[in-house]
C-alpha positions as CSV (number, residue, x, y, z in Angstrom):
1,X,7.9,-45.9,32.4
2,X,6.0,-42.9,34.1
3,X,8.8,-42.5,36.3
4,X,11.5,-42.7,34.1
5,X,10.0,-39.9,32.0
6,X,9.9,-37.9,35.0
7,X,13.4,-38.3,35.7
8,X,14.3,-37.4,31.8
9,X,12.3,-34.2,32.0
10,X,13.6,-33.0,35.4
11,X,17.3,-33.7,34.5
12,X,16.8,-30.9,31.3
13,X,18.5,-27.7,33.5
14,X,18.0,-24.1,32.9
15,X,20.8,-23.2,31.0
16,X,21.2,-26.2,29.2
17,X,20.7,-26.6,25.0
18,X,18.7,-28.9,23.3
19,X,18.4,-29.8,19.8
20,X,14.9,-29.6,18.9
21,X,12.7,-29.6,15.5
22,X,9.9,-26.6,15.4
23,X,6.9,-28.1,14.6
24,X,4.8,-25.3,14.6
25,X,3.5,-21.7,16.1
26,X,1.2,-21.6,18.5
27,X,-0.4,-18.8,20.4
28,X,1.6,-15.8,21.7
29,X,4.3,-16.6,18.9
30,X,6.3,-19.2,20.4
31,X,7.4,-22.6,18.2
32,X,6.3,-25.6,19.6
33,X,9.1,-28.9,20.0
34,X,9.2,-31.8,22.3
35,X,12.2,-33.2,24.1
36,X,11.7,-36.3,25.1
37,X,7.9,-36.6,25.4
38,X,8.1,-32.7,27.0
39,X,6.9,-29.5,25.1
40,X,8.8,-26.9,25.2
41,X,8.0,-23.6,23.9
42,X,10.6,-21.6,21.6
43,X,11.3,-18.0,20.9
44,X,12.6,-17.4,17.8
45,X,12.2,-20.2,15.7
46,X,10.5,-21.0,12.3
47,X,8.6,-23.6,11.5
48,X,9.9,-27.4,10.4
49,X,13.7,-26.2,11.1
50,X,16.1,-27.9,13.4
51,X,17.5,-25.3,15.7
52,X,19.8,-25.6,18.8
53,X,17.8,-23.4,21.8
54,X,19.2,-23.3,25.6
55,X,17.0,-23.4,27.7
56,X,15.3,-20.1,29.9
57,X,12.5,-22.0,32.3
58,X,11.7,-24.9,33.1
59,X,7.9,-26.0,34.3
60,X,6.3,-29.2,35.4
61,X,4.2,-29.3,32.0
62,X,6.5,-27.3,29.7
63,X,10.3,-25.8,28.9
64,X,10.8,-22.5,27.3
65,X,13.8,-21.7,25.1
66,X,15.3,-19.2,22.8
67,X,16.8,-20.4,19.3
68,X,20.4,-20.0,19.7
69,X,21.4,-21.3,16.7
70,X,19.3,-22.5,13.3
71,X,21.0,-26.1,12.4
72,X,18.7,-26.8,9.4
73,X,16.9,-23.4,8.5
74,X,13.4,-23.2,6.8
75,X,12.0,-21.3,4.6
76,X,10.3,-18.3,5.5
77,X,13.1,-17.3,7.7
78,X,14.4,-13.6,7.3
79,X,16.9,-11.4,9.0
80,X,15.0,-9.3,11.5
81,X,15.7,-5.5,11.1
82,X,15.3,-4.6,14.6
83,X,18.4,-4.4,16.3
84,X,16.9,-5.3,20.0
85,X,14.3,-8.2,18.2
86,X,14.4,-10.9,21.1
87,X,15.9,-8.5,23.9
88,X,12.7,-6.0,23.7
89,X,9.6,-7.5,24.3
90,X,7.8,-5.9,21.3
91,X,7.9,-8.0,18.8
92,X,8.1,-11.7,18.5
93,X,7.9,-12.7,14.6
94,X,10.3,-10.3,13.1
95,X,12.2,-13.4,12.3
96,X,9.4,-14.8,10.1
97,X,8.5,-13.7,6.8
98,X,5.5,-11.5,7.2
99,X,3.3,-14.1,4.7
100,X,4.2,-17.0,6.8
101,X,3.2,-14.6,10.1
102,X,-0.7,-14.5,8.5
103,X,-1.0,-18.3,7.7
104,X,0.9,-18.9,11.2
105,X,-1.6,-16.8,12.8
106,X,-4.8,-18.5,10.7
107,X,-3.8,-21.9,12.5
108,X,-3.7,-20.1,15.9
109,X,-7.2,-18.8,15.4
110,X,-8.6,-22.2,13.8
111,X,-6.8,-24.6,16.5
112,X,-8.4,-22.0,19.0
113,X,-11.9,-22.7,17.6
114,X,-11.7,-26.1,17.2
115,X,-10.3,-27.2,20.5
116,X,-13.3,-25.4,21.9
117,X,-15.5,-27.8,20.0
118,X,-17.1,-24.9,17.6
119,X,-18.5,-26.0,13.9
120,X,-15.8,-23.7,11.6
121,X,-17.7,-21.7,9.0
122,X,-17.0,-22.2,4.8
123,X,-16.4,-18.5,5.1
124,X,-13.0,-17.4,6.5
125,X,-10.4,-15.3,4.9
126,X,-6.9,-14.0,6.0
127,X,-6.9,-10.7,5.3
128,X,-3.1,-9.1,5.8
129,X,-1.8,-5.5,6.9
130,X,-1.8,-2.8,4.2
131,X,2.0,-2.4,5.6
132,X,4.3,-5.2,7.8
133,X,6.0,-2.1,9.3
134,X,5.8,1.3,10.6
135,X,2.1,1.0,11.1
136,X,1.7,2.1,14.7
137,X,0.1,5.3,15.5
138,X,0.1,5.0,19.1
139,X,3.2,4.0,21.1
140,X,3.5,4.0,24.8
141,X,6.9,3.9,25.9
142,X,8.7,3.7,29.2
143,X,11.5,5.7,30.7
144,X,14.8,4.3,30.9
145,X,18.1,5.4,31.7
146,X,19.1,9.2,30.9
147,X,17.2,10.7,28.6
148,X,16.2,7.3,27.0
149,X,12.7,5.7,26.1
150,X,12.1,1.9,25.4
151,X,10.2,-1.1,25.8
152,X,10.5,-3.8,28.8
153,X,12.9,-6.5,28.2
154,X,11.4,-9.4,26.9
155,X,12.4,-11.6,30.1
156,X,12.2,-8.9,32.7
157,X,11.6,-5.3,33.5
158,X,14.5,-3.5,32.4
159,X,13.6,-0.8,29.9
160,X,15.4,-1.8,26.4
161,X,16.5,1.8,25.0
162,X,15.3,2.1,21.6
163,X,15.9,5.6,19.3
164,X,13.6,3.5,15.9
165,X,11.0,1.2,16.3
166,X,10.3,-0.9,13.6
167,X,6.7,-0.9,13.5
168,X,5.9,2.9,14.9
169,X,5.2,5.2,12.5
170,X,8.2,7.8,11.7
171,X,6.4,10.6,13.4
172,X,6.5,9.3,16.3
173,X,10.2,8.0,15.9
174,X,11.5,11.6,15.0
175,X,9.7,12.5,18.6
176,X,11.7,9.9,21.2
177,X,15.1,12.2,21.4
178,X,13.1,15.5,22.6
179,X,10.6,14.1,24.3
180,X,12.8,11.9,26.3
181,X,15.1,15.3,26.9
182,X,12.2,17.3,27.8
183,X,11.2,14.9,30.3
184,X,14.2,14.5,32.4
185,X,14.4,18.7,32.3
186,X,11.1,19.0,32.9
187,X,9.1,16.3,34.7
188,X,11.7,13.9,36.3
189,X,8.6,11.9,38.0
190,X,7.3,10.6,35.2
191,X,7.8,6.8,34.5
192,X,5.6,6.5,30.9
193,X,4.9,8.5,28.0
194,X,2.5,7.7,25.2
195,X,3.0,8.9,21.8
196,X,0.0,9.3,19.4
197,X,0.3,10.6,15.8
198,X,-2.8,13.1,14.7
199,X,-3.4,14.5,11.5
200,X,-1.8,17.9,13.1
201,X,0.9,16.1,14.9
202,X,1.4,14.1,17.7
203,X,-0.5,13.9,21.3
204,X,1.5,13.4,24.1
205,X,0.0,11.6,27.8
206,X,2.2,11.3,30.5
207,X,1.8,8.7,33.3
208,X,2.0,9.5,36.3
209,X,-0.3,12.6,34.9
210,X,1.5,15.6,35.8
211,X,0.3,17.7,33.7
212,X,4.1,18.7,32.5
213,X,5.0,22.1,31.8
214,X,4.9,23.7,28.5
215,X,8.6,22.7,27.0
216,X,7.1,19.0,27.8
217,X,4.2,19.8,26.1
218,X,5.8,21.5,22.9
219,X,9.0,19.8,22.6
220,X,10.0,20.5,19.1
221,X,10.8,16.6,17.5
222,X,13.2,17.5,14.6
223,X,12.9,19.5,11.5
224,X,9.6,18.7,9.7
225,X,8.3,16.8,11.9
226,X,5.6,18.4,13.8
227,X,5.4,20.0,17.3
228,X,3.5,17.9,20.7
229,X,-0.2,19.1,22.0
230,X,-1.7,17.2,24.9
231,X,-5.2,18.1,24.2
232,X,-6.9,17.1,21.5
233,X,-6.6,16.4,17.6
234,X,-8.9,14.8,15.2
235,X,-8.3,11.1,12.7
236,X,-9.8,10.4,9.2
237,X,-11.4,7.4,8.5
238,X,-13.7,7.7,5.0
239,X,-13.2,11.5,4.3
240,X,-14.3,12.0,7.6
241,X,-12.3,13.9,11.0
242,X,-12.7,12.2,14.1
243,X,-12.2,14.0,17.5
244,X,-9.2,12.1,19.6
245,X,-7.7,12.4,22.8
246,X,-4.1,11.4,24.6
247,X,-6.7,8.9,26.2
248,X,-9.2,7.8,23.7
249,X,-9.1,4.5,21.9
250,X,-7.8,4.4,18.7
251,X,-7.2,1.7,16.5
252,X,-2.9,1.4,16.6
253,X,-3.0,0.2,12.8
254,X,-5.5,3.1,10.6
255,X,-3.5,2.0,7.6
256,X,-5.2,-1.4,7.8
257,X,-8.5,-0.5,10.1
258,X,-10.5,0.0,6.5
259,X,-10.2,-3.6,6.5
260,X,-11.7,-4.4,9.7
261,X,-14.3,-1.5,9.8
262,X,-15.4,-2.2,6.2
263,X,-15.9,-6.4,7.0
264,X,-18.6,-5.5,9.0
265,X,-20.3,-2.7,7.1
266,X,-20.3,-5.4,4.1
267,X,-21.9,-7.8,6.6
268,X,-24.6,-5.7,7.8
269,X,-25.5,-3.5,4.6
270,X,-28.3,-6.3,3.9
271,X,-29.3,-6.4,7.2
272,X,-29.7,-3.4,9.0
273,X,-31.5,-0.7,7.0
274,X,-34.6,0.9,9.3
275,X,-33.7,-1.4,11.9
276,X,-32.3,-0.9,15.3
277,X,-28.7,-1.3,15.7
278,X,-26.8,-1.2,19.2
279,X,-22.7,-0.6,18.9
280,X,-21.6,-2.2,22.0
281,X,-18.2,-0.6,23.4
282,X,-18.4,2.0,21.0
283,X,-15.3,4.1,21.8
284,X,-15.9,7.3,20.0
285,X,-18.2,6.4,18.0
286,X,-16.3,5.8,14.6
287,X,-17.7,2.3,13.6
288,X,-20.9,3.5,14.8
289,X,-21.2,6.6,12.2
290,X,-20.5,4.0,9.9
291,X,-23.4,1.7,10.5
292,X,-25.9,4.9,10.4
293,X,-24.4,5.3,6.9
294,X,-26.3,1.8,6.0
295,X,-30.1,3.4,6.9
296,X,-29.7,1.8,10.3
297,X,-30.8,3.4,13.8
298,X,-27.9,3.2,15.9
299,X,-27.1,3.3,19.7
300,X,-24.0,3.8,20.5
301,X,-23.1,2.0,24.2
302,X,-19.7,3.5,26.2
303,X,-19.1,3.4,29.4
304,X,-15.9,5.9,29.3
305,X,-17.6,9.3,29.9
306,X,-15.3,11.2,27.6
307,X,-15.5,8.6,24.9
308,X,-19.1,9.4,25.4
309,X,-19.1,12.7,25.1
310,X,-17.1,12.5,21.6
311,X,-19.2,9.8,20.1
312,X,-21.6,12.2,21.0
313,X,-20.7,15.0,18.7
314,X,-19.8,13.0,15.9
315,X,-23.5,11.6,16.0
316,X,-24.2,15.5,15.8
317,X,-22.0,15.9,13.2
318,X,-22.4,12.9,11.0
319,X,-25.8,10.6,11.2
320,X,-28.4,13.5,10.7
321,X,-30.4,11.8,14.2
322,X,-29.8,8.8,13.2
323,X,-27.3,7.9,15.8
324,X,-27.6,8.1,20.2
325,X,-25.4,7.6,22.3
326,X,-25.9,5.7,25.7
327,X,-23.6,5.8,28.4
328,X,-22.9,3.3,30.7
329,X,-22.1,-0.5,31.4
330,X,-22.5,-2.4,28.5
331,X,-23.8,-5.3,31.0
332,X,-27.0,-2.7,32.1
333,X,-27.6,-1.1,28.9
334,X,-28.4,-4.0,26.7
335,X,-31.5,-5.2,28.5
336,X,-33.0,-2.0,27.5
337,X,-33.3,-2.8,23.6
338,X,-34.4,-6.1,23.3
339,X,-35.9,-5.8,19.9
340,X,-32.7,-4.6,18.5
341,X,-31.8,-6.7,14.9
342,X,-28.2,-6.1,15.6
343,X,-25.5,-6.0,18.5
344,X,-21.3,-5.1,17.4
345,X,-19.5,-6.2,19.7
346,X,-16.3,-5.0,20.4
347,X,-15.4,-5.6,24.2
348,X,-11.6,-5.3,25.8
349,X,-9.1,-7.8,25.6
350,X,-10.8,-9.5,28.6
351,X,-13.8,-10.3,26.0
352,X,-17.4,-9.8,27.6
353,X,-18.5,-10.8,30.7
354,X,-20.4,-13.3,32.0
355,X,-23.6,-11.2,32.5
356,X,-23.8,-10.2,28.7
357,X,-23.1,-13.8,27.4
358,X,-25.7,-15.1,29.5
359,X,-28.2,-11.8,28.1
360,X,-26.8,-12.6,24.8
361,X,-27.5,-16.3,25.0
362,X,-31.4,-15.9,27.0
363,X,-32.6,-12.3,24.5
364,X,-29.7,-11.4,22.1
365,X,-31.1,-10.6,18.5
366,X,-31.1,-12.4,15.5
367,X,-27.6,-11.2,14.2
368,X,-24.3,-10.4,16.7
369,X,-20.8,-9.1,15.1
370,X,-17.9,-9.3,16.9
371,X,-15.0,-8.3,17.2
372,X,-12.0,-9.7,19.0
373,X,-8.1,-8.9,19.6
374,X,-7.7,-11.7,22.2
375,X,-8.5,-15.3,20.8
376,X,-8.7,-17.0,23.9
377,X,-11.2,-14.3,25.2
378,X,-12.9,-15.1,21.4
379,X,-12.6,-18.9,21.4
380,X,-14.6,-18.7,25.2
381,X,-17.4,-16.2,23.9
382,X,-18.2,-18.3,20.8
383,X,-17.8,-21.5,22.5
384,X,-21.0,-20.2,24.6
385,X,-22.5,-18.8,22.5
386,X,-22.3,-21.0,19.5
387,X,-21.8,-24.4,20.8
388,X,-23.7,-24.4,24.0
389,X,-25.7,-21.2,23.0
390,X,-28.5,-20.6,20.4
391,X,-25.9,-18.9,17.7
392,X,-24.3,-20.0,14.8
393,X,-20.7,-19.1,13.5
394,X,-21.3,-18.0,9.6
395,X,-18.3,-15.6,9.3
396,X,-15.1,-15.3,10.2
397,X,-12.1,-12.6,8.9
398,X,-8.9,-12.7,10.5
399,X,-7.5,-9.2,10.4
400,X,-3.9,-8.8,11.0
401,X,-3.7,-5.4,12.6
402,X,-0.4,-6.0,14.1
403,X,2.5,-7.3,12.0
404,X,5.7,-8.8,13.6
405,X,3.8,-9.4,17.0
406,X,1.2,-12.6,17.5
407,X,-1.6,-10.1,18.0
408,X,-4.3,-9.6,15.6
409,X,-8.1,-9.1,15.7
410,X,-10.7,-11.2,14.3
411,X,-14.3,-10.3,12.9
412,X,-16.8,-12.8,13.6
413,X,-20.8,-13.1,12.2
414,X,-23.4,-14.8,14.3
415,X,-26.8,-15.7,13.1
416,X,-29.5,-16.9,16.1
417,X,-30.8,-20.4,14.8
């Protein structure tokens, strides 16, 4: 029987169509069907519908397809707006009503969890984007032909010319004509630019750095719209400015980052007040002004000397002392305050290392928050140190940050036993 499934599976050829029922989404936004005992992975498909894919790869374990044609449509599908939606690699749930998206994404996070074996807390809420589209305020996009920008192709390298992105923000759209002009006139070299709005404009970083002359650097981006600065300009979050670079972490979604910021204030306003406080991966320091808002003394930890530095004067500006900043590894620095109540966490996509789950699991404190835009990274880190660790999971928000895409962050409270 073995061997007769073997045979079925390898006689399915690139190139070739299946009909296939979606049962589901899974991770990275693809719909997951079986052909004859074989999963295969699908782009562009919704949920319970019968759909007609061909065939793009073909794996020992697994067959990926895209939806050529929607045989028995389900509800929830929609019309994507984007043009280039399955040729760009952008996006990949434009095709899925944006309330369907959330609860897709809640059973990615969940099936995450529980395949690691973790005890799922009573608590968890969804908790959508203030706006499905035009909510990116940083855009990094790559030169193609001409005086074009895009994105990569979604199967390859090629970049996909696009003049209105669906999720950036208009600034930024109003910008791609000049600034991909000004580059071929003025800095042929350079293969990426990233786009960031400001509150006084937009910040433009080129990559490779050349510093690019002045008619790079001021391209004017349309009437109204404002004028390019590569230096520096400041954000608001909660009345307050925050100073930014071309290469400082932001959050890409500030319409919806109240949402994610504000989950963990709630969380900790009981908790923290005259008690020591570390903000691991602290960026510039905007969460961490934040948490000296609730009473709490706060170190800020940040590796990134510049992000440093800026964290560094909003303290000054902000937390009236009640705020330091600490530079370096998060790995070194957290030894040094062991009697802290309270550890954020808020580590890269790669999620923390195995040096500060082990500290974490041997001395952490009583109470961890963390934060997460990678749920395999997550569903690891809680899995040691929940299940095999000394932590339980209490709280959990899902916090879509990134409509039409499978990304999103998650907020997660853990209380030692």
């Amino acid at each position: 029987m073995s061997r007769l499934l073997a045979e079925d599976r390898a006689a399915v050829e690139v190139g070739e169509c299946l009909e296939l029922r979606c049962e589901r989404l899974v991770h990275l936004g693809r719909g997951l069907a079986h052909h004859r005992g074989q999963v295969v992975f699908l782009f562009g498909a919704v949920p319970g519908e019968l759909v007609r894919a061909r065939v793009t790869e073909r794996r020992p374990s697994y067959l990926r397809a895209d939806v050529e044609e929607v045989l028995e449509p389900a509800p929830g599908r929609v019309a994507p707006p984007c043009p280039v939606f399955g040729e760009c690699g952008g996006c990949q749930l434009q095709h899925l009503e944006y309330p369907q998206q959330l609860t897709a994404k809640g059973e990615v996070l969940l099936d995450e969890l529980r395949a690691r074996g973790l005890e799922l807390p009573e608590d968890f809420a969804l908790l959508g984007a203030a706006s499905p589209y035009a909510y990116r305020w940083r855009g990094e996009f790559h030169r193609g032909q001409s005086a074009t920008l895009g994105f990569k192709s979604r199967n390859g390298y090629r970049t996909v010319p696009v003049s209105n992105c669906a999720i950036h923000c208009d600034e930024i759209n109003a910008a791609l004509g000049s600034v991909g002009a000004a580059l071929v006139q003025e800095a042929e070299g350079v293969q990426t630019v990233s786009i960031t709005r400001i509150e006084e404009g937009l910040l433009l970083q080129t990559r490779p750095d050349v510093r690019a002359g002045p008619r790079v650097a001021l391209a004017a981006t349309g009437p109204g719209t404002p004028l390019l600065g590569t230096e520096s300009g400041s954000l608001l979050y909660g009345g307050r400015s925050f100073r930014v670079t071309p290469s400082s972490f932001i959050q890409l979604n500030q319409g919806t980052l109240p949402q994610l910021y504000e989950t963990v204030v709630g969380w900790l306003a009981d908790e923290v007040a005259g008690r020591l406080v570390v903000d691991a991966y602290a960026g510039t320091g905007v969460l961490s002004v934040r948490l000296a808002d609730l009473g709490a003394e706060v170190v800020a930890v940040e590796s990134v000397a510049a992000a440093a530095r800026l964290a560094a004067l909003h303290a000054e500006m902000y937390t009236d002392g009640r705020m330091t900043v600490r530079r370096g590894d998060v790995e070194a620095v957290l030894p040094e305050f062991p009697g802290c109540h309270a550890i954020v966490l808020d580590p890269p996509r790669s999620g923390l290392s195995p040096g500060v789950r082990g500290w974490l699991g041997l001395a952490g404190p009583p109470v961890l928050v963390y934060l997460s835009c990678d749920v395999a990274a997550l569903g690891r880190d809680l899995e040691t140190l929940c299940r095999l660790g000394p932590y339980r999971l209490e709280r959990l928000r899902l916090v879509d940050m990134f409509p039409q895409t499978y990304h999103f962050e998650v907020a997660a409270f853990l209380r030692r036993w």
